[in-house]
C-alpha positions in Angstrom: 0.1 -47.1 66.2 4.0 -46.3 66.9 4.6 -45.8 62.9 1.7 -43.9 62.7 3.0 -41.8 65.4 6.3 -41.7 63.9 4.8 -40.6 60.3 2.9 -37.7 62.3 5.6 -36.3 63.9 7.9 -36.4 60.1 5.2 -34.8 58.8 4.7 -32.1 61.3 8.6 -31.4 61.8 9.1 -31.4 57.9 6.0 -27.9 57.6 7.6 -26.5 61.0 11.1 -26.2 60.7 12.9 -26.2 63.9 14.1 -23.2 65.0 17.6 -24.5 66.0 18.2 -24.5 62.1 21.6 -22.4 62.3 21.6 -18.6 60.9 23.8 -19.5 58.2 21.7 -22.3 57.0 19.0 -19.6 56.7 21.2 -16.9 54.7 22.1 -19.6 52.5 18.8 -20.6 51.7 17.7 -17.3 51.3 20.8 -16.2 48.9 19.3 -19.2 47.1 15.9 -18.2 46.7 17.1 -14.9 45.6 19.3 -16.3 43.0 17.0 -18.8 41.4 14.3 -15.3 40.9 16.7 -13.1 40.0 18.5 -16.1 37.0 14.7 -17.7 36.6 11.7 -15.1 36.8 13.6 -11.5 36.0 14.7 -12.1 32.2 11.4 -13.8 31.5 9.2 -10.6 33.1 11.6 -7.5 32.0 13.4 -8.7 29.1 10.4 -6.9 27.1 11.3 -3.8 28.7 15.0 -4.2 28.3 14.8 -5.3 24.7 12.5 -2.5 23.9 14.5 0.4 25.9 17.7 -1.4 23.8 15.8 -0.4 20.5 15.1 3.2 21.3 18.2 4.0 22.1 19.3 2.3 19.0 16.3 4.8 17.1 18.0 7.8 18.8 21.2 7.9 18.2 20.6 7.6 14.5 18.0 10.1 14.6 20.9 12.2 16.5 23.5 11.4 13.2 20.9 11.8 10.7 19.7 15.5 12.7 23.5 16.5 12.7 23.8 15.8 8.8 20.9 18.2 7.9 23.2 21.0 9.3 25.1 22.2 6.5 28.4 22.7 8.6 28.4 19.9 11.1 31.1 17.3 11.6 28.6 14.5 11.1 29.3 13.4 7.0 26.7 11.1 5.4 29.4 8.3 5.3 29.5 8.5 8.8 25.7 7.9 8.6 26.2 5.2 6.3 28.3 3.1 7.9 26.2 3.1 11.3 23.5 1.8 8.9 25.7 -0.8 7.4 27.1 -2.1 10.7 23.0 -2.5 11.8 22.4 -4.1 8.7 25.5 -7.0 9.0 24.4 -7.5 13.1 20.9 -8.1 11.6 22.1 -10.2 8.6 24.0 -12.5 11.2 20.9 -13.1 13.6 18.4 -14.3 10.8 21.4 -16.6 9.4 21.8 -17.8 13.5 17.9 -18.0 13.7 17.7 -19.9 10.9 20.5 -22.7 11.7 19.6 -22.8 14.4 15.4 -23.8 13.6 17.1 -26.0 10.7 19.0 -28.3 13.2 16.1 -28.7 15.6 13.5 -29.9 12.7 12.4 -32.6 14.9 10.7 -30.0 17.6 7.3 -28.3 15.7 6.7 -24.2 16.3 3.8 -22.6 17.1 2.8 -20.5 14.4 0.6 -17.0 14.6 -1.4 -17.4 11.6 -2.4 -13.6 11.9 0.7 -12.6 11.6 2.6 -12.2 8.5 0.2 -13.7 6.0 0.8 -14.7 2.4 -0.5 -11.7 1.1 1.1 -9.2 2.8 4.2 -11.1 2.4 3.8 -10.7 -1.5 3.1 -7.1 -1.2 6.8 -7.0 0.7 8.5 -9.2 -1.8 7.5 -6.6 -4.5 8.3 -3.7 -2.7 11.6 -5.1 -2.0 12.2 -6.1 -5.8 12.1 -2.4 -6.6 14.1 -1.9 -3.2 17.0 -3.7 -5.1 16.5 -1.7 -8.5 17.0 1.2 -6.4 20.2 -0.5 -4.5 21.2 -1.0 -8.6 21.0 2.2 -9.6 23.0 3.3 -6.2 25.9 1.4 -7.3 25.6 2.9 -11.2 25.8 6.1 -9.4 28.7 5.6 -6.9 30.9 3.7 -10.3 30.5 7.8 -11.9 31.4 9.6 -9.0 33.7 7.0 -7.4 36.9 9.2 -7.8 35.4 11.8 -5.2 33.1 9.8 -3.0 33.3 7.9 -0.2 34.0 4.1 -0.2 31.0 3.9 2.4 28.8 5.1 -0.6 29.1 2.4 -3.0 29.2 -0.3 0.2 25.9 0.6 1.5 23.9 -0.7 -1.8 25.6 -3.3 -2.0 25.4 -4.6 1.9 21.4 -3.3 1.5 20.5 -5.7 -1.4 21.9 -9.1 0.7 20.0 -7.3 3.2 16.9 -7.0 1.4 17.0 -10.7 -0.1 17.9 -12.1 3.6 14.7 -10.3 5.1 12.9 -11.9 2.1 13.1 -15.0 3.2 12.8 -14.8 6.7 9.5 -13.1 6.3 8.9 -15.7 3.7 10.0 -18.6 6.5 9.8 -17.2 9.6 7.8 -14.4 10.5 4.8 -16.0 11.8 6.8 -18.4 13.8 5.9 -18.2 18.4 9.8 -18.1 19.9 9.4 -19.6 22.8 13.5 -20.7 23.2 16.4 -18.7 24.0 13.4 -16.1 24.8 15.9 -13.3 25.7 17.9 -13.8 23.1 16.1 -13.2 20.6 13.7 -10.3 22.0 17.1 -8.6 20.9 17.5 -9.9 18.0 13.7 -9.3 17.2 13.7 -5.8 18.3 17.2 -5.2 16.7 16.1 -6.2 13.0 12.3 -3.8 14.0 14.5 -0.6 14.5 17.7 -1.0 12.0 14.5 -1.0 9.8 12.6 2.4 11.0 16.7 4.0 10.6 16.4 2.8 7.1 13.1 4.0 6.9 14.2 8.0 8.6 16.8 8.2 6.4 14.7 7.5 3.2 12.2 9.7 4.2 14.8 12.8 5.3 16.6 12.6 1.8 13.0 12.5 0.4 12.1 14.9 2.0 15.1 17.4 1.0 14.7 16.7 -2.5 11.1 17.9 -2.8 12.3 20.6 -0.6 15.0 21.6 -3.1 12.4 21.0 -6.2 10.2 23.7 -4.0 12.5 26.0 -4.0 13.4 25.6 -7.0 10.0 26.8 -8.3 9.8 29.7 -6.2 13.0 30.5 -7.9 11.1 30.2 -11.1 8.7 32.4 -9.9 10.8 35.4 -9.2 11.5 34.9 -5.6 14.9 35.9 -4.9 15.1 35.2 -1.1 15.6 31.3 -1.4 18.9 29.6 -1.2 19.2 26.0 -2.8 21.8 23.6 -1.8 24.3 21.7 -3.8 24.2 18.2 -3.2 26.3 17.0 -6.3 29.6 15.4 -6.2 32.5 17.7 -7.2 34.0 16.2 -9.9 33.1 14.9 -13.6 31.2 12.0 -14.1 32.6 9.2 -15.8 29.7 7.7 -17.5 27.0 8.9 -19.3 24.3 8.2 -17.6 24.7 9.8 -13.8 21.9 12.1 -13.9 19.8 9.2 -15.0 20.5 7.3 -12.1 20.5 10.2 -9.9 16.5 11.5 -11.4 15.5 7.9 -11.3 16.1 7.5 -7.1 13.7 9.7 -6.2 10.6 7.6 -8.5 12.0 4.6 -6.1 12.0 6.4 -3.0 8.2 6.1 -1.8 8.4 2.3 -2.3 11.6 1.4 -0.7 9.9 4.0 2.4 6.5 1.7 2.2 8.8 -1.8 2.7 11.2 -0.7 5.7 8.1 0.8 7.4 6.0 -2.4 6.6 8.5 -5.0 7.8 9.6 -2.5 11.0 5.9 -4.1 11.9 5.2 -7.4 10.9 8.8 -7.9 13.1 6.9 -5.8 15.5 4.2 -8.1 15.6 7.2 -11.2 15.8 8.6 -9.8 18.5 5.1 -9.5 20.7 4.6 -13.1 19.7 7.8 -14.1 21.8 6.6 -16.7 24.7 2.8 -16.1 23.9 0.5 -19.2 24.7 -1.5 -19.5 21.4 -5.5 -19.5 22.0 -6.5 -23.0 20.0 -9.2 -21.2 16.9 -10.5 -23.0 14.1 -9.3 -21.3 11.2 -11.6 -21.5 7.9 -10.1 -21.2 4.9 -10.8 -18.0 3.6 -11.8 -17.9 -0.4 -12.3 -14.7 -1.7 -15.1 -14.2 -4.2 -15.7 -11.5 -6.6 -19.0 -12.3 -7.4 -21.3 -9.3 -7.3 -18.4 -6.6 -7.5 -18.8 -3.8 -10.6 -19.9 -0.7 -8.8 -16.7 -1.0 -6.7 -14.5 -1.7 -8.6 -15.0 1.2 -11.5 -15.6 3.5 -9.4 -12.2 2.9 -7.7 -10.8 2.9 -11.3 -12.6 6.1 -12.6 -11.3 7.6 -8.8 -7.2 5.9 -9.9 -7.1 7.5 -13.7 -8.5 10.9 -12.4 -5.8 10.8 -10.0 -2.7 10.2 -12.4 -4.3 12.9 -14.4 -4.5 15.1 -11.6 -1.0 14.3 -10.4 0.6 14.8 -14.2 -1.4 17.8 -14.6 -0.6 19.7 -11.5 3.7 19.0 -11.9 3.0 20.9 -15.5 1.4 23.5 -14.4 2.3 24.2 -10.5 5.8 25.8 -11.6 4.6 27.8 -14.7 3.5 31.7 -13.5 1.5 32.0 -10.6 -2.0 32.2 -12.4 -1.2 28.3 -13.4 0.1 27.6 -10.1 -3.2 28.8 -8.5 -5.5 26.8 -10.9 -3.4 23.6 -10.0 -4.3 24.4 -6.9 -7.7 24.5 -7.0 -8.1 21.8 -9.6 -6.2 20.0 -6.8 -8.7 20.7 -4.1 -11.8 20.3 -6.1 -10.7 17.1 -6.8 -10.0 16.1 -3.5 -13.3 17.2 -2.4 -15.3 15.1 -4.5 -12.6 11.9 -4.1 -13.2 12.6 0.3 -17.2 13.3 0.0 -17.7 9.7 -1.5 -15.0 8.0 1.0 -17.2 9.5 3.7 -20.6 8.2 2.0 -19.1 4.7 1.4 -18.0 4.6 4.9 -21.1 5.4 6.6 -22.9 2.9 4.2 -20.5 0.6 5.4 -20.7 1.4 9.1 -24.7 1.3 8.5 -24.8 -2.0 7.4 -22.8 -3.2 10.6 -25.3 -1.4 12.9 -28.1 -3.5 11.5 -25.5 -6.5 11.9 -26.1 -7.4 15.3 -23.1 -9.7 15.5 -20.4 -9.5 18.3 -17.4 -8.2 18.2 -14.5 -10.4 18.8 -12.3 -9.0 21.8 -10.3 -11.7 21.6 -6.2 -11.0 22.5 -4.3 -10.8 19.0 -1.0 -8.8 19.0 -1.6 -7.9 14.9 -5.2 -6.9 15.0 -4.6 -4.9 17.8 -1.1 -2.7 16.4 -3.3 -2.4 13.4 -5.6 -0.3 15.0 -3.5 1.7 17.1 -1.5 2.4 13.9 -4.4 3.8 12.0 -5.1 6.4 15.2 -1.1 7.0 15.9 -0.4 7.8 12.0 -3.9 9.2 11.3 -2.5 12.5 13.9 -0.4 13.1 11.1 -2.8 14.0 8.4 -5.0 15.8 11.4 -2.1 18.3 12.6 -1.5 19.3 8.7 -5.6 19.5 8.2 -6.3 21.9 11.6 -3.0 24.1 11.0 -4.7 24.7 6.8 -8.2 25.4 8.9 -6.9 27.8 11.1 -4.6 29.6 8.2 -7.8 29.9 5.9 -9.7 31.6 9.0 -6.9 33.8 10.7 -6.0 35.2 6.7 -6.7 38.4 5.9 -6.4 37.9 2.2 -7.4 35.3 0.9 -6.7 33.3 -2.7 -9.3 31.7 -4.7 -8.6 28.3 -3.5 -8.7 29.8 0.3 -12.3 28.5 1.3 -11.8 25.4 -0.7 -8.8 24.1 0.8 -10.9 24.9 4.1 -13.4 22.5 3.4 -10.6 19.9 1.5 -8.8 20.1 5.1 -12.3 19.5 6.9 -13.2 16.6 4.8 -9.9 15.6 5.9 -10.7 15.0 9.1 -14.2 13.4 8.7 -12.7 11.0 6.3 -10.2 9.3 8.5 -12.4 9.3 11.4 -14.8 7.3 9.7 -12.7 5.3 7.4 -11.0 4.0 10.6 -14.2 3.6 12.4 -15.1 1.0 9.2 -11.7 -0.5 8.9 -11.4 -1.3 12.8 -15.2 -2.8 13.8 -14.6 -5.0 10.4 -11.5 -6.6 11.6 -13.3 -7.5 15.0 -16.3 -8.5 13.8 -16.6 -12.0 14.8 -17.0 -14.4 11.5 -20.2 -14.5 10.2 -20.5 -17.4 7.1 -19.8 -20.0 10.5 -23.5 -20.2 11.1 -25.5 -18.5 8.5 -23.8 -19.8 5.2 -24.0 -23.1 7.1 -28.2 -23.1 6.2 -27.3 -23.0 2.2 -23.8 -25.1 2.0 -24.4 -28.2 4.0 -26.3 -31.0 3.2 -29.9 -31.3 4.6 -29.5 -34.0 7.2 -33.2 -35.4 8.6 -34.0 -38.4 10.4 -37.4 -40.8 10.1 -38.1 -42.4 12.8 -41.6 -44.2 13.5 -44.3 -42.5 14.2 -42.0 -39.3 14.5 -42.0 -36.2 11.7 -39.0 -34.9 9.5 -36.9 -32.8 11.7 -33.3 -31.6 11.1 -30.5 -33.2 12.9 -27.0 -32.9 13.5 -26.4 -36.2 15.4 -29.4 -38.5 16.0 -29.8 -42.1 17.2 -26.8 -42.9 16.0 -26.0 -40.7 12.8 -23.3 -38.1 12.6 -24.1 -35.2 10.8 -20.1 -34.2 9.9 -20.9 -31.1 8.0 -21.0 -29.3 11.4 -17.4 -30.3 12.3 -15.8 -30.2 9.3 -16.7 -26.8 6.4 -14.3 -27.8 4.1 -15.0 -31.9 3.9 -18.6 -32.5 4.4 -19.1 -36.4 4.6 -22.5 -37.2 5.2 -22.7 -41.5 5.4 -26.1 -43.4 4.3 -27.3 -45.6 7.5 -30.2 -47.9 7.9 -30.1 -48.7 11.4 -33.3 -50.5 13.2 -33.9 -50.7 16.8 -36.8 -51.3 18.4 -39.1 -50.9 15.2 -37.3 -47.5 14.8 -35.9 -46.6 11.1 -33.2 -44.0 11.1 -32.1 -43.1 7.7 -29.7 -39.9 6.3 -30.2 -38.0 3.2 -28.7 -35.7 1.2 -30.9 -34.0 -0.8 -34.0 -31.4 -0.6 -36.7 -31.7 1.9 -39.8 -32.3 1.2 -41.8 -29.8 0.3 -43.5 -28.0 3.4 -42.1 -30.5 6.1 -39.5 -27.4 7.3 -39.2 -23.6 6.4 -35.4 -23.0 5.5 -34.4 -18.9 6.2 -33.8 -18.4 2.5 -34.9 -15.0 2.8 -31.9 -13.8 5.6 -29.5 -15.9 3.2 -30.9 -13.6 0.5 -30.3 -10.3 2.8 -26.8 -11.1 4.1 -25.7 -11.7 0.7 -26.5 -8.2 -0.5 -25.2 -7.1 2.1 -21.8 -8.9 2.1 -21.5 -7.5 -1.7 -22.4 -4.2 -0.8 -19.2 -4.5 1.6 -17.6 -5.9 -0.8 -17.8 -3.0 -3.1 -17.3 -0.5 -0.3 -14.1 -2.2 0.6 -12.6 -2.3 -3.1 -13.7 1.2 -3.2 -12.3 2.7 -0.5 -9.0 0.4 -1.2 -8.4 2.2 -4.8 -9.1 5.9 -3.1 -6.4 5.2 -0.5 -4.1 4.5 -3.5 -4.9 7.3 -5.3 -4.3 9.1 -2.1 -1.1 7.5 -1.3 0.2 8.5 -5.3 -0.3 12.0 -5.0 1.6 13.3 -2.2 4.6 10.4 -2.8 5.1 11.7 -6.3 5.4 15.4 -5.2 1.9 16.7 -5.6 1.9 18.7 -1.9 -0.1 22.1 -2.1 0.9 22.3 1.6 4.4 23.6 0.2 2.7 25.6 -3.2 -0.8 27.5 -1.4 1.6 29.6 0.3 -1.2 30.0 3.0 0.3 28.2 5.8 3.1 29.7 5.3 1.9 33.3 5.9 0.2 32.2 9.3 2.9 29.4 10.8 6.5 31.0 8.9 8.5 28.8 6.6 10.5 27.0 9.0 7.9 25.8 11.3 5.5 25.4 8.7 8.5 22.7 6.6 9.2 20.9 9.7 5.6 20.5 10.4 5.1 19.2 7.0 8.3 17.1 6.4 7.3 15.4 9.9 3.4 14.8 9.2 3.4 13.9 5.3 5.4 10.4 6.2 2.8 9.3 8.4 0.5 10.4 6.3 1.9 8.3 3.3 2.2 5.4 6.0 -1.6 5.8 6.9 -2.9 5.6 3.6 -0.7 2.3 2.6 -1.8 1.0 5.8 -5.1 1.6 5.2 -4.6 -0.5 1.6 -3.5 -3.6 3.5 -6.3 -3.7 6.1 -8.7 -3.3 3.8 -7.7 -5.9 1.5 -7.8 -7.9 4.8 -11.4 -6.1 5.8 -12.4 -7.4 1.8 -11.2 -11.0 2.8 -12.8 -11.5 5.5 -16.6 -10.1 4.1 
């Protein structure tokens, strides 16, 4: 009773602290407290925020040099520019070489992976686009070896410091992307967010010297049109080159341009995605491997090539003509927007065919958190605004004009399509990425073994796992194992079969089978259509075919210099959209 008693009162004095615990005792416990969330729980809750308010500023003040350089007299020179890029490039070249010593010497300890992120197709799609990255970094240094006497040093370094950064962010994407960082957390949400915005500064400054160039080539026509109000600048070195082949190299960049654009932009967010991953607790899903069939596929498919070889035609066509006189220049115009019509009018009707089918689908959607589906999506709204702003400002110049061309009422309704288009191509592209999987179930009824038991005095009847046998086609898809078991209890048979029922003992849903099949080829189709069209889309305008420069329309209603800037800021994200729209719905054809 007296150690029970004792035991009480330790247990009651060890809650209720006595109060003649001394002041300082209490400070110090309190300083304690406060140290331990301040060293413990603060990095781990705002080192997103930090990180991320890190790579803004990082965006900005290159934004701010690269701004500076587009005024003609400025202090700010392009080597200046350069060599902030080269010096993001080397910090980002000595992280992925730390990340990856570091994951080397701690083989023993296995990573979570995001299998979302970063998949094997997509990282294909980078490879390639940095392959022609690197003939473009080539072609650089051919460039800078003619004009070395008179340029910068900073000039000939950045192509070369580019390429070992190109083939480094190879194989990290390659190794490394889809990897869950859950040490040194803080650490590397810099490092993460470092490598996503030294990429969009590499991705600004291809699309401002881009965008000069067809600026200048602009110009240019109107100067071969008789206007005598436009100044074009002089970008070329002053001095003699010192091989023969400098205004190859220098005509050649601006083929490379669009691609090197499309893999700086791309990687800026599969790192984005990386960097979200950072300390996420994986959800456990049962991934299926995913085999993509092309069974059913023609009217797809040629249709997308028919839409692909009219738009080379329509691109080589209109560069011919759009610089000629101004009676050529208007009929590349319209040829322009005729054919965009007819391209936008059978996006929309695959789309709603598409969206259609998914109404009579009444499968769930998978809300499900996933970092990539979900920046997917808000990309294709954020870069969609792009195209929109361009569309509504060609709508409103067609109906404030006065005058009108011939093309006038036709680029109204190209500009409308527009609109339409994107709203319901992203409508398909986003409800087919969160569509929950449908072969789980359905395809189960036509790929797995019919499984039935016998029992006495019992009929045939379909079983999964009965008295004793294990149907193991409904755990594993990929290795069904179905074993053969006579088992006898109690004058009860049980036997397994792989085979055909018998005829009328069970009615099998052939006739659903039969429907989603057309129905999955339809999408099929729909998806490799619309997949070729965003293509031919993403060609035109990244090769210089831009009536939003040649109509002259806008221009009238907005002024040349707002008009330009609206333009040079919109047509990136519009490229952006369309190449974005490629990759989801190669993923979107994938998953069907």
């Amino acid at each position: 009773m007296v150690e029970n008693g004792v035991l009480d009162i330790m247990y009651l004095n060890k809650n209720n602290p006595s109060p003649a615990l001394s002041s300082s005792d209490k400070e110090k416990k309190n300083f304690d407290n406060f140290k331990i969330s301040f060293t413990d729980d603060y990095p781990k809750k705002n080192a997103e925020i930090l990180s991320g308010q890190y790579g803004i500023n990082l965006l900005l003040v290159g934004l701010s040099l690269m701004l500076a350089l587009s005024y003609r007299g400025s202090a700010v020179k392009e080597e200046h520019i350069l060599s902030f890029l080269i010096s993001l490039m080397i910090l980002q070249i000595i992280w992925m070489l730390w990340y990856i010593i570091r994951k080397d010497r701690q083989k023993c300890f296995v990573s979570e992976k995001d299998s979302d992120a970063g998949t094997s197709w997509l990282r294909g799609g980078l490879t390639l686009l940095a392959l022609i990255s690197l003939i473009m970094d080539a072609f650089r240094i051919g460039y800078y070896v003619g004009y070395k006497t008179c340029m910068s040093p900073a000039v000939g370094v950045y192509p070369v410091i580019h390429a070992v950064h190109t083939i480094s962010q190879v194989h990290f994407l390659w190794f490394h992307v889809n990897d869950v960082i859950k040490t040194f957390e803080t650490f590397e949400r810099f490092g993460v967010i470092h490598a996503v915005f030294t990429n969009l500064l590499l991705w600004c400054n291809g699309v401002i010297s881009e965008a000069e160039h067809l600026l200048d080539t602009h110009k240019r026509r109107l100067l071969d049109l008789g206007y005598t109000n436009v100044t074009v600048g002089d970008k070329e070195p002053h001095c003699n080159c010192t091989t023969n082949i400098c205004s190859i190299f220098s005509h050649s960049l601006y083929y490379l341009y669009p691609f090197n654009i499309e893999y700086h932009i791309f990687v800026s967010v599969v790192l984005f995605v990386m960097w979200k991953n950072i300390g996420r607790i994986i959800e456990y899903q049962r991934h299926q491997k995913v085999v993509m069939r092309t069974k059913g596929l023609f009217a797809g498919p040629i249709l997308g090539l028919i839409a692909l070889a009219s738009t080379i035609t329509v691109l080589v066509v209109y560069i011919l003509q759009v610089g000629d006189s101004v009676e050529t220049r208007e009929s590349a115009v319209t040829m322009f927007y005729c054919y965009g019509i007819v391209m936008l009018l059978f996006m929309c009707l695959a789309g709603s065919v598409g969206l259609l089918i998914f109404r009579s689908d009444n499968l769930p959607l998978d809300y499900s958190k996933n970092p990539s589906r979900k920046l997917d999506a808000d990309l294709l709204f954020g870069t969609a605004i792009g195209s929109w702003l361009m569309s509504w400002c060609s709508i409103l110049a067609v109906i404030s004009a006065t005058t009108r061309p011939v093309y006038g009422w036709i680029n109204f309704m190209y500009s409308l399509l527009i609109i339409i288009e994107k709203y319901i191509q992203n409508l398909f592209i986003i409800e087919s990425l969160h569509r929950k999987e449908e072969t789980n179930e359905r395809d189960e009824v036509e790929t797995i073994p019919e499984i039935y038991s016998v029992s006495a005095g019992s009929s045939l009847s379909l079983a999964s796992s009965y008295n004793g046998i294990i149907n193991r086609a409904f755990e594993n898809q990929d290795k069904v194992c179905v074993s053969l078991e006579t088992d006898q209890e109690d004058n009860n048979q049980v036997y397994s079969h792989t085979g055909s029922l018998p005829e009328g003992s069970i009615s099998l849903p052939t006739r659903s089978s039969a429907k989603l099949s057309k129905r999955r080829r339809v999408l099929k189709n729909i998806a490799v259509f619309l997949f070729l069209c965003n293509i031919s889309f993403w060609i035109l305008p990244a090769f210089g075919c831009r009536p939003q420069f040649d109509n002259g329309m806008e221009e009238k209603t907005f002024g040349y210099a707002i008009w330009t800037t609206v333009v040079n800021v919109a047509m990136p994200l519009n490229l952006f959209y369309r190449m974005h729209s490629v990759a989801s719905l190669f993923e979107v054809f994938r998953k069907v």
